[in-house]
ZAMARGU-4260 file (C-alpha; in steps of 0.2 Angstrom, whole numbers, plus 5000, padded with zeros to 4 digits):
<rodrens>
0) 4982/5373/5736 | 4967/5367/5743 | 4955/5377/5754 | 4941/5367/5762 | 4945/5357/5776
5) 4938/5341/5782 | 4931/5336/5799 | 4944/5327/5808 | 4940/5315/5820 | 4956/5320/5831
10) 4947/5337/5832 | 4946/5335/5852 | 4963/5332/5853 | 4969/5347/5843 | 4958/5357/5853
15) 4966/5352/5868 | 4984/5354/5861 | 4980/5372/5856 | 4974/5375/5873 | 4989/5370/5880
20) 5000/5379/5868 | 4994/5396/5872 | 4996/5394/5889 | 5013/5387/5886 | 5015/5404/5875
25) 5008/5413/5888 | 5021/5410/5899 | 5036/5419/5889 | 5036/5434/5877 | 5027/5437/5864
30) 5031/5452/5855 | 5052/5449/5845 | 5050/5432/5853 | 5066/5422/5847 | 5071/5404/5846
35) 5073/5390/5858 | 5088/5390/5855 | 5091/5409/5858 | 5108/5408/5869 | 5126/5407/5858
40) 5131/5390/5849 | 5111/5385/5851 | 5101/5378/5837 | 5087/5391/5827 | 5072/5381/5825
45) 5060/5384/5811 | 5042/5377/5809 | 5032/5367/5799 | 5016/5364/5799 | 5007/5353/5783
50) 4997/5337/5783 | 5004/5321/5788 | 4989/5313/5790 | 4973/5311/5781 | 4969/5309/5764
55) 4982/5325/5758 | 4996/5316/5769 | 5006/5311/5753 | 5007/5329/5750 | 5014/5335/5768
60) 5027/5319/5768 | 5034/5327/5752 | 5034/5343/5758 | 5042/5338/5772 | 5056/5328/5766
65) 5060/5341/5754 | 5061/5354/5769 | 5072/5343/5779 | 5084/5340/5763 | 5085/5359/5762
70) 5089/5361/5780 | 5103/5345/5780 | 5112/5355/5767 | 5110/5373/5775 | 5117/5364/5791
75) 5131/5355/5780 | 5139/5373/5774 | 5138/5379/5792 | 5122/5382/5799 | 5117/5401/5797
80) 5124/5414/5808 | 5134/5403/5813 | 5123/5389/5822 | 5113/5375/5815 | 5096/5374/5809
85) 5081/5365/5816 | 5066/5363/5809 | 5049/5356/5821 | 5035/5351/5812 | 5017/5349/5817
90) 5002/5340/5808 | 4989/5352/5801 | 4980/5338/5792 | 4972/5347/5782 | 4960/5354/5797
95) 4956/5371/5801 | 4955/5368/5820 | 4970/5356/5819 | 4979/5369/5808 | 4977/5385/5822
100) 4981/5373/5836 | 4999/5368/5826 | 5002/5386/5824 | 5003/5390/5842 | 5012/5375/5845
105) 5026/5380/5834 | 5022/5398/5843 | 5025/5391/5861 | 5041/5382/5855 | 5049/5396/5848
110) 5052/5395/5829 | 5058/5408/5821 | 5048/5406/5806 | 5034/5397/5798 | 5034/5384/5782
115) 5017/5382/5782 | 5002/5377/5770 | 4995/5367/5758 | 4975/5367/5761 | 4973/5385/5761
120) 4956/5382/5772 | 4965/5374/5786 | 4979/5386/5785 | 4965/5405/5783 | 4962/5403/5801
125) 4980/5398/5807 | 4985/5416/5799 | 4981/5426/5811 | 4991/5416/5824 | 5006/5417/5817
130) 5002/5437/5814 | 4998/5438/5834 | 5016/5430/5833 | 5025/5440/5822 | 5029/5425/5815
135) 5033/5426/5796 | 5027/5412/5785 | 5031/5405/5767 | 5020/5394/5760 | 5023/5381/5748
140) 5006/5374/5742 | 4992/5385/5748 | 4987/5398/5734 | 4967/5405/5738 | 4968/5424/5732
145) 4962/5427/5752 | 4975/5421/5759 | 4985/5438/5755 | 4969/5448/5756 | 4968/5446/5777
150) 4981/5463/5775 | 4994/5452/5786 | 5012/5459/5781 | 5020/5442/5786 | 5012/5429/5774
155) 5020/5424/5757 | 5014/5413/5745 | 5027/5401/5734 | 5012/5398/5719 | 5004/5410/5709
160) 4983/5412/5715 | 4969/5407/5709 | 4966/5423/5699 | 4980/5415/5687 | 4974/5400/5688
165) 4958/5404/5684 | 4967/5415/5666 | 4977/5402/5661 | 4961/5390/5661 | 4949/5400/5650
170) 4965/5406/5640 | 4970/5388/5635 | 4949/5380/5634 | 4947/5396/5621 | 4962/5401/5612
175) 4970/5386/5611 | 4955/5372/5611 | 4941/5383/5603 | 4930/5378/5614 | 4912/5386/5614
180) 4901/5379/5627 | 4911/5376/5642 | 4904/5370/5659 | 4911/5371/5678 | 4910/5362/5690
185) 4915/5362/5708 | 4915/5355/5726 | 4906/5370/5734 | 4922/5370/5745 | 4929/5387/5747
190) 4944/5385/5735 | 4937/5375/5722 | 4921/5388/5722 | 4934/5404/5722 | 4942/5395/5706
195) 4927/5390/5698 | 4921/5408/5700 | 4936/5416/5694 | 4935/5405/5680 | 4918/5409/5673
200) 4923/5429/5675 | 4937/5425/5665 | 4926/5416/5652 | 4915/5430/5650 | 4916/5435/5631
205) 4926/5421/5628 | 4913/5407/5631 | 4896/5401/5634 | 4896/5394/5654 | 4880/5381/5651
210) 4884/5371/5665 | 4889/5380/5684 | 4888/5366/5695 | 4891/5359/5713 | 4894/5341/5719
215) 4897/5337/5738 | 4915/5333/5743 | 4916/5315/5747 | 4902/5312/5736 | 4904/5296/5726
220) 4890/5294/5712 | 4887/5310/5700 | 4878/5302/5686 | 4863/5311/5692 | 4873/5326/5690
225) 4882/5321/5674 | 4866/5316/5663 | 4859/5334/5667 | 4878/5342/5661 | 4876/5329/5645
230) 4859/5338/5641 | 4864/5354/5640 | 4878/5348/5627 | 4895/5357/5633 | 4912/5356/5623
235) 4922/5357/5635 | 4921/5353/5655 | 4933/5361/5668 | 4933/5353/5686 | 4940/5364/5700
240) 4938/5351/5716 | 4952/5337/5721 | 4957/5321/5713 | 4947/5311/5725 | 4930/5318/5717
245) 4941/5323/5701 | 4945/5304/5695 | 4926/5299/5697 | 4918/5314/5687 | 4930/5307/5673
250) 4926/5288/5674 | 4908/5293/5674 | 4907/5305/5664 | 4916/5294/5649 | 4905/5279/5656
255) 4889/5288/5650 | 4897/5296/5633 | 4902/5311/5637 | 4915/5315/5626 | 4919/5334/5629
260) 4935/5339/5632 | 4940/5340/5651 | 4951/5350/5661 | 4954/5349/5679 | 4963/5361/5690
265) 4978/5358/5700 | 4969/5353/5717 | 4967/5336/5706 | 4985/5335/5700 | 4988/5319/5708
270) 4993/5301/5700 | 4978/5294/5710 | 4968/5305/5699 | 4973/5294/5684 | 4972/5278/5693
275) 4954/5284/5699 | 4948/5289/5682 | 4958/5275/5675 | 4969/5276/5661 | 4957/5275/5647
280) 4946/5289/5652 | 4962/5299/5661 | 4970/5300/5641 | 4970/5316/5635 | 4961/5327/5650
285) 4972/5343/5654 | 4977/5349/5669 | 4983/5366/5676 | 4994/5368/5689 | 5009/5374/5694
290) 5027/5371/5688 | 5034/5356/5699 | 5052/5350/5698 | 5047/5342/5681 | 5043/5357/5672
295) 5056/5367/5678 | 5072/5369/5668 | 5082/5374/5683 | 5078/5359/5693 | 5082/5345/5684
300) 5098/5342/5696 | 5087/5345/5711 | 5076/5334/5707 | 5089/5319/5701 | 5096/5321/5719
305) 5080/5322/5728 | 5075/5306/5720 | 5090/5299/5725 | 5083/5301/5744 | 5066/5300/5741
310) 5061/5295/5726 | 5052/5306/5712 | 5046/5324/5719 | 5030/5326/5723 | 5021/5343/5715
315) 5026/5355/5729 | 5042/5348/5734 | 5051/5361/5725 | 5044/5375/5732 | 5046/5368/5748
320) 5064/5364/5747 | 5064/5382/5742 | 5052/5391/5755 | 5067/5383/5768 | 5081/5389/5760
325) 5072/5408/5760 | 5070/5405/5778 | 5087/5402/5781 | 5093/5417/5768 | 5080/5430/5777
330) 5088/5426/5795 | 5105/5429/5789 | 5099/5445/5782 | 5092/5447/5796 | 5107/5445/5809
335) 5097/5441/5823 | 5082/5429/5826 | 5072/5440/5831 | 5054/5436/5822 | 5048/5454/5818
340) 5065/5456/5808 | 5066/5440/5801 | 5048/5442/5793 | 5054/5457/5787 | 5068/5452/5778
345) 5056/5436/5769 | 5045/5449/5762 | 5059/5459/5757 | 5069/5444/5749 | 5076/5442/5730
350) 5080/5424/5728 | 5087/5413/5715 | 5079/5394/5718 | 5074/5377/5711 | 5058/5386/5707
355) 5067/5402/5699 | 5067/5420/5705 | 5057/5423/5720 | 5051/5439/5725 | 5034/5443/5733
360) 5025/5459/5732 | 5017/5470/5747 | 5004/5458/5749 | 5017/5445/5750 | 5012/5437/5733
365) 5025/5428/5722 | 5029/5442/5707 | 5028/5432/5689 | 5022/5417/5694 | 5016/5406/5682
370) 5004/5393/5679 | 5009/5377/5666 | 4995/5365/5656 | 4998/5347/5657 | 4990/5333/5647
375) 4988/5316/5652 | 4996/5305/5640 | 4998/5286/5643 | 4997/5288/5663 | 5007/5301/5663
380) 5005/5323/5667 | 5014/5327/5651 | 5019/5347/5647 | 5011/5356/5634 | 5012/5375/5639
385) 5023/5388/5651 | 5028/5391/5662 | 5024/5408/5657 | 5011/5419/5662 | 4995/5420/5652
390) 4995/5435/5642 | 4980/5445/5634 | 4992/5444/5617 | 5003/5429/5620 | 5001/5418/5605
395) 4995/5399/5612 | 5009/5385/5613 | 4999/5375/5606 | 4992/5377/5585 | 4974/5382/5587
400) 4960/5367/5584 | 4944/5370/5574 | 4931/5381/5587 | 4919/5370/5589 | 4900/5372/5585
405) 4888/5382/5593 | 4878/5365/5593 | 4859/5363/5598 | 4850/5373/5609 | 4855/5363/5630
410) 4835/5359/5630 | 4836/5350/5614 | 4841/5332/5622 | 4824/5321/5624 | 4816/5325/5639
415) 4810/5307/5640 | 4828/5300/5636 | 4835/5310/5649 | 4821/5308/5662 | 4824/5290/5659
420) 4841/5291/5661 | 4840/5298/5678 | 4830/5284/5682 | 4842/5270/5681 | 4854/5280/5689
425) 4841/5282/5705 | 4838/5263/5702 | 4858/5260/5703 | 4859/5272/5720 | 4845/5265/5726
430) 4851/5245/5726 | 4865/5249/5737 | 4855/5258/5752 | 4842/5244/5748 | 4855/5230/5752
435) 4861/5241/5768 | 4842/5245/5775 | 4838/5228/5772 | 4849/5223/5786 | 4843/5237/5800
440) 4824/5230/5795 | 4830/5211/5798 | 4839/5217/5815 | 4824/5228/5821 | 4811/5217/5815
445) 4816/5202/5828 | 4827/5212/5843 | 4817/5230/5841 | 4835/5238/5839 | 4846/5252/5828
450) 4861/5243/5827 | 4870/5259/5820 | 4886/5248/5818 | 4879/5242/5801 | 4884/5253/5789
455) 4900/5251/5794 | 4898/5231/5790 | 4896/5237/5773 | 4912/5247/5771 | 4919/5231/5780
460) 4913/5222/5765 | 4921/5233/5754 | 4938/5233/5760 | 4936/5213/5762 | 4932/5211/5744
465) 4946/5224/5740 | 4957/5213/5749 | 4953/5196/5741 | 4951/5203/5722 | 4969/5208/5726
470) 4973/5191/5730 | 4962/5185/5714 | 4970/5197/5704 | 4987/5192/5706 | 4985/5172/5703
475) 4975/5160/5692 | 4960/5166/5696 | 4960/5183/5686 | 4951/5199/5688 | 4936/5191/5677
480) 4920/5185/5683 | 4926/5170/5693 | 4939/5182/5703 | 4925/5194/5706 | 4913/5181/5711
485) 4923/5172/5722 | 4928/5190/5732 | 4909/5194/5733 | 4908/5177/5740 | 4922/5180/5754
490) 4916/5195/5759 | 4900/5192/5763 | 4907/5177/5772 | 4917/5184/5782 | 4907/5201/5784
495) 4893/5190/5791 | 4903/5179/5803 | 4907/5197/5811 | 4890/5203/5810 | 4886/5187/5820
500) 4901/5186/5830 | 4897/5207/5836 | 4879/5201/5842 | 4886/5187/5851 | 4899/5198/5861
505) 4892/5213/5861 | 4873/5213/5861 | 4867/5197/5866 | 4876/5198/5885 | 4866/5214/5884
510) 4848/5210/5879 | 4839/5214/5893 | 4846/5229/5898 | 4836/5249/5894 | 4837/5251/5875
515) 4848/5266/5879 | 4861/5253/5884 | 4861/5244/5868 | 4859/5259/5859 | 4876/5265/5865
520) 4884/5248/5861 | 4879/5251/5844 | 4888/5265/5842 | 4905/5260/5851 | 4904/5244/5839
525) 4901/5257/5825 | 4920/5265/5830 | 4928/5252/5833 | 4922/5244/5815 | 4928/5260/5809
530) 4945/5260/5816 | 4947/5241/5814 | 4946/5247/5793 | 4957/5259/5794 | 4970/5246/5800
535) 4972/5241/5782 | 4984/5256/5781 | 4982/5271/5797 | 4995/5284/5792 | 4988/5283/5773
540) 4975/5289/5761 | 4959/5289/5766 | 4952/5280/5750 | 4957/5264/5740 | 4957/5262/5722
545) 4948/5244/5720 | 4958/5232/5712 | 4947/5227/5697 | 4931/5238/5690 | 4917/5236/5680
550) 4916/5241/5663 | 4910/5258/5660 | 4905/5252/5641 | 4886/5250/5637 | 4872/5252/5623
555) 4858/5263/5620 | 4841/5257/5622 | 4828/5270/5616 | 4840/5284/5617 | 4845/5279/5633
560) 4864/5275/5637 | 4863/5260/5646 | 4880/5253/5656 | 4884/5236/5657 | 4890/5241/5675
565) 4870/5246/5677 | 4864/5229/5671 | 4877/5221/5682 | 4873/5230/5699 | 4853/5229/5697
570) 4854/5209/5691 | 4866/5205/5707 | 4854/5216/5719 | 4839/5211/5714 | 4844/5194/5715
575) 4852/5194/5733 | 4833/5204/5739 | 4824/5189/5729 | 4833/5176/5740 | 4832/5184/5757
580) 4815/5187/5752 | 4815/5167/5750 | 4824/5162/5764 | 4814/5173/5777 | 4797/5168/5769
585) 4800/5152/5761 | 4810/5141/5772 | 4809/5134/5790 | 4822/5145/5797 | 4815/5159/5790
590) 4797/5152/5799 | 4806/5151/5815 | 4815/5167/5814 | 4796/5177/5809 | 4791/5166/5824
595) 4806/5174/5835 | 4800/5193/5829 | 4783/5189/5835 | 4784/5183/5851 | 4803/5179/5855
600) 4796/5169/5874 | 4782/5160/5865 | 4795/5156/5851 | 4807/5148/5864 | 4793/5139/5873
605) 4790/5128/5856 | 4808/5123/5855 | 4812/5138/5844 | 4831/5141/5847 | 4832/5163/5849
610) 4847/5167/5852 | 4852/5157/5835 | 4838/5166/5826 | 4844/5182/5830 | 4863/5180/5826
615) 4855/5172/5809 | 4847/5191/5809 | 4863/5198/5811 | 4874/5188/5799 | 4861/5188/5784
620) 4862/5209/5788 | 4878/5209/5786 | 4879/5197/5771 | 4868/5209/5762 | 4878/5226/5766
625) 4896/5216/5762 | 4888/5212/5744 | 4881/5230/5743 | 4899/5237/5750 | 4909/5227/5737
630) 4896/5231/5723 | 4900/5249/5728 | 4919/5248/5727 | 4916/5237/5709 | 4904/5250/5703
635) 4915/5266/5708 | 4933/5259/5708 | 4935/5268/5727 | 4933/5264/5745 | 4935/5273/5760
640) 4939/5269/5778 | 4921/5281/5783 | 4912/5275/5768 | 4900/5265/5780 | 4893/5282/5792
645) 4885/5290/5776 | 4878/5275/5770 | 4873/5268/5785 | 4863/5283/5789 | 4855/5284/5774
650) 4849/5267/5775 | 4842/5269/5788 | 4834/5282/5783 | 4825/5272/5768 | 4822/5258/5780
655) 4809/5270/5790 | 4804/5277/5773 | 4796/5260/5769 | 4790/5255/5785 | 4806/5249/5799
660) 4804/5231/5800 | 4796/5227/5782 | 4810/5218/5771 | 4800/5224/5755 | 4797/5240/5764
665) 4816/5242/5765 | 4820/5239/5747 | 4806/5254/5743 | 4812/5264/5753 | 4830/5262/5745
670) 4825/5264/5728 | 4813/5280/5733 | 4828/5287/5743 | 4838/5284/5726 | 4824/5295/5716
675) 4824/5310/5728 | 4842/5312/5726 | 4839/5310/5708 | 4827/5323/5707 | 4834/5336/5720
680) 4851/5333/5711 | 4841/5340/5696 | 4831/5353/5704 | 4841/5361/5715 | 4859/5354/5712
685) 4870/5341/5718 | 4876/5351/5734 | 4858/5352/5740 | 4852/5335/5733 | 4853/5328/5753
690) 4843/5343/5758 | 4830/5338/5747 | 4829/5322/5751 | 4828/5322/5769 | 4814/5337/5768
695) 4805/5325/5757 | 4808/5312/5767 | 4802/5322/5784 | 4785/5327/5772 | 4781/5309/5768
700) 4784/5303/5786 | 4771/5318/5793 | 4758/5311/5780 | 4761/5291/5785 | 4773/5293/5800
705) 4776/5271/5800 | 4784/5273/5782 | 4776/5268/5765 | 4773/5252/5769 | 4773/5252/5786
710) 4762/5239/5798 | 4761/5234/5815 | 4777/5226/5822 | 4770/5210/5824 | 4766/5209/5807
715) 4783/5213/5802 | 4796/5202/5793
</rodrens>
């Protein structure tokens, strides 16, 4: 299903393992390699390679557990040729370099034949391995159109591609909705691109694309990108990325009164989709994808005794109970395990399954294989067409709506209205690296230091405030103001006391060694910050969906859509810069600690106490990035466990915009780095709106290389 893979940050480690697996494969046969268990009475192992960890691990579990059910009851009616199945299974988290490295795992350890795939990036370069192998493969979740276009004759895909995905999309937004003006976006991924563009040949004739759009993966703010789809007035939007990205496009997107109808491909079919978008703005977006156990009249039983086990099927649990029964039918077929015959007989199979007839073609695609259209209704992916493949001259399942009207020219919005609509977007942006940079300006300011561990204080803050708005939630206090206020409160607490407590342990034993030294400190307290998050939960999801968000409703002000959740953010932000601003330049500590960043010797020979100044530093840092990281999570309604890396070095970057050191300098360069995304977002779309910023950002720093507000350092603070 998918096709762009994430780095990983066991990358190393897979490396390594695939290292030692082709040496281990080097050792024995290659060509008609057979089993481990080759000799008489010995077991036939298979392999499995899908995600069991990362962000698309709920995906491989239920792969996998269908797989093993599959393989319990081949083994219950005797095994095949006589002997028992056993199936090994190897983590391809969703990696490309994890992926090949899995595959000559399963190689080295003799499987027969491969269950493999579910990002179809991660499993592209793994192909050819199980080729060299001989090694024939079914996959149950990957479905890119190049997967079976690498003219291997041992790979087989369970789903239909991305060519009828891309029919049944433009078949169902035109015939069905009468939709008109239609516009696409996608993640710039391979897969999600290869769909999208599919998707606009197929509209061709049909529709009007206004709108052909990239957002970066792991992004999590598209308003920028969403006021300019608004302006050009679409009817319809079709979204061909993953839930993650997928659930926020929709919360924004009905935030800031979008109401065109919205289809989302099946990279997003995900219940965490609908808990992302929530269920208010989820209502009524369609979805294709292909039939799961739910949609299938065939699998009803199957699907009552897999929940019996394992609880409700996932969307490719039927296809891979069924890709390990075809395994196991192809080597009886075969009479041997030979690996070369085995793949043979997969390609050559004629199977009756959960899923229906399966049969794959030369180029090991499925023959009739559909695609359904779902519709969110009251939390749940509803069917309302298929399966049944798309025809030219099928008559729609659904009665045809009203085509909608051609509307007004896309330029016709108020330039002013939408130009100011951008704005507060940037301004919104720009609050949360203001809040983080504000901290690496305190910490440079007195200790002359990049504590590159900050941005990781504010996705602490934000997994701190997700925790205690939980707690809040769930007793007297409520999800309302006084909850929320009391979790901000809490995490900037605690988020502080471990900003302190790391320049206490970790920094201040090391203050007069080389700045190289502390440099590197910063960046071990930076992993083991980041690790210490991903404690909340280290097999799971990457990303958690915050307890309690803020309202997406608003007003309009001079034609502009203003959010409460805008007002919200810049009161809160704006207020927390107003009283550090006091507190550092209105107060006796805030004297003492200006006193500290001038002259730290002369300050401790007039009774100053330095090493408390410079853990105040650190803790009011981190108090500012907690408030920014639980604002984030309030804002978006997600948090992940590397939320902080990007952030972090974005703030810094908008620190040495406005002058590294200057508190005010910080808070301009926040907002300005807000505005260049803005703006490159607009001119040259949201995949390149970093470029953008960062050129400007190198251009501005050639022209006034101490930032925009820049001074000497002893004037700093």
């Amino acid at each position: 299903m998918r096709l762009e893979s994430k780095p990983s940050p066991g990358r190393l480690l897979h490396l390594v393992a695939a290292c030692v697996a082709l040496v281990a494969g080097a050792c024995g046969p290659i060509r008609g390699e057979r089993s481990a268990g080759d000799e008489r009475g010995a077991a036939i192992v298979i392999g499995s390679a899908v995600p069991l960890t990362g962000s698309s691990a709920k995906m491989g579990q239920d792969m996998r557990q269908a797989i093993e059910m599959a393989v319990d009851e081949i083994n219950g009616r005797g095994g095949v040729l006589g002997r028992r199945l056993e199936v090994r299974f190897q983590d391809d988290a969703c990696d490309a370099e994890a992926a090949v490295a899995a595959a000559h795992k399963l190689a080295a350890q003799g499987a027969v034949a491969a269950i493999s795939g579910y990002c179809s990036g991660a499993l592209l370069p793994a192909e050819p391995v199980y080729h060299r192998a001989r090694m024939g493969a079914v996959v149950p979740g990957a479905n890119a159109v190049k997967l079976t276009m690498q003219g291997f004759d041992n790979i087989n895909l369970m789903l239909p591609n991305n060519q009828v995905q891309a029919r049944t999309a433009a078949d169902f937004l035109t015939s069905t909705l009468g939709k008109r003006r239609i516009a696409i976006l996608h993640d710039n991924s391979a897969f999600a691109r290869e769909l999208a563009d599919l998707t606009r040949e197929e509209l061709r004739g049909k529709a009007d694309v206004v709108a052909f759009d990239a957002v970066t993966p792991g992004e999590r703010d598209f308003s920028a990108v969403l006021t300019h789809l608004k302006a050009r007035r679409p009817d319809a939007i079709y979204w061909t990325g993953y839930y993650a990205e997928g659930g926020l496009i929709i919360r924004q997107a009905r935030g800031q009164g979008i109401d065109a109808s919205i289809m989302v491909g099946d990279g997003s079919r995900d219940a965490a989709l609908i808990a992302t978008a929530g269920l208010a703005s989820a209502e009524g977006v369609f979805v294709t994808s292909p039939p799961s156990a739910a949609e299938l009249p065939g699998a009803a039983g199957w699907a009552r005794r897999y929940a019996a086990a394992h609880g409700e099927p996932g969307p490719y649990s039927a296809q891979a109970y069924d890709a390990a029964q075809i395994v196991a039918a192809a080597i009886q077929a075969a009479g041997s395990t030979d690996r070369a015959a085995v793949a043979a007989a997969i390609r050559a199979i004629h199977y009756d399954g959960v899923t229906g007839a399966v049969s794959f073609d030369a180029s090991g695609r499925r023959q009739n294989a559909a695609f359904v259209v779902l519709e969110i209704t009251k939390g749940r992916f509803t069917l309302v067409q298929g399966p049944a493949a798309p025809r030219a001259d099928a008559a729609p399942s659904l009665p045809p709506r009203a085509a909608a009207e051609p509307g007004p020219p896309a330029r016709s919005t108020s330039r002013l209205s939408n130009a100011l609509e951008q704005l507060l977007n940037a301004l919104v942006i720009g609050s949360f690296y203001a809040l983080v940079a504000l901290g690496y300006s305190i910490v440079y300011g007195i200790m002359r230091m990049i504590n590159f561990a900050h941005g990781d204080l504010y996705a602490l803050g934000a997994f701190v405030g997700y925790s205690a708005l939980a707690l809040a939630s769930g007793s007297f206090l409520g999800a309302g103001a006084l909850g929320i206020g009391l979790a901000l409160l809490a995490a900037m607490a605690v988020t502080g006391g471990v900003g302190a407590l790391m320049e206490r342990v970790a920094y201040r034993p090391l203050r007069r060694s080389p700045k190289l030294i502390l440099l590197i400190t910063a960046v071990g307290m930076s992993l083991l910050l980041e690790n210490a998050i991903m404690l909340f939960e280290p097999w799971g999801p990457s990303f958690r969906m915050y307890p309690v968000t803020l309202t997406r409703a608003g007003t309009s002000l001079l034609g502009v859509h203003v959010g409460y959740a805008h007002i919200a953010i810049l009161a809160t932000a704006l207020s927390l810069m107003w009283a550090l601003r006091r507190i550092i330049g209105g107060s006796t500590v805030g004297l003492a600690m200006r006193a500290t960043a001038f002259d730290a010797e002369t300050a401790q020979l007039m009774g100053i106490d330095v090493d408390r100044m410079i853990s105040l530093a650190f803790l009011l840092g981190a108090v500012m990035a907690a408030a920014g990281g639980v604002m984030a999570g309030l804002y978006y309604g997600q948090i992940n466990f590397l939320m902080g890396f990007i952030v972090g070095i974005k703030a810094f970057t908008a620190s040495v915009l406005g002058g590294i050191g200057n508190l005010s300098g910080a808070v301009v360069g926040g907002m300005m780095l807000g505005l260049l995304e803005v703006i490159g977002t607009r001119s040259v779309g949201g995949q390149w709106k970093d470029v953008f910023a960062f050129a400007a950002l190198i251009a501005i720093l050639l022209i006034k290389p101490t930032g925009l507000l820049g001074e000497r350092v002893g004037k700093r603070m």
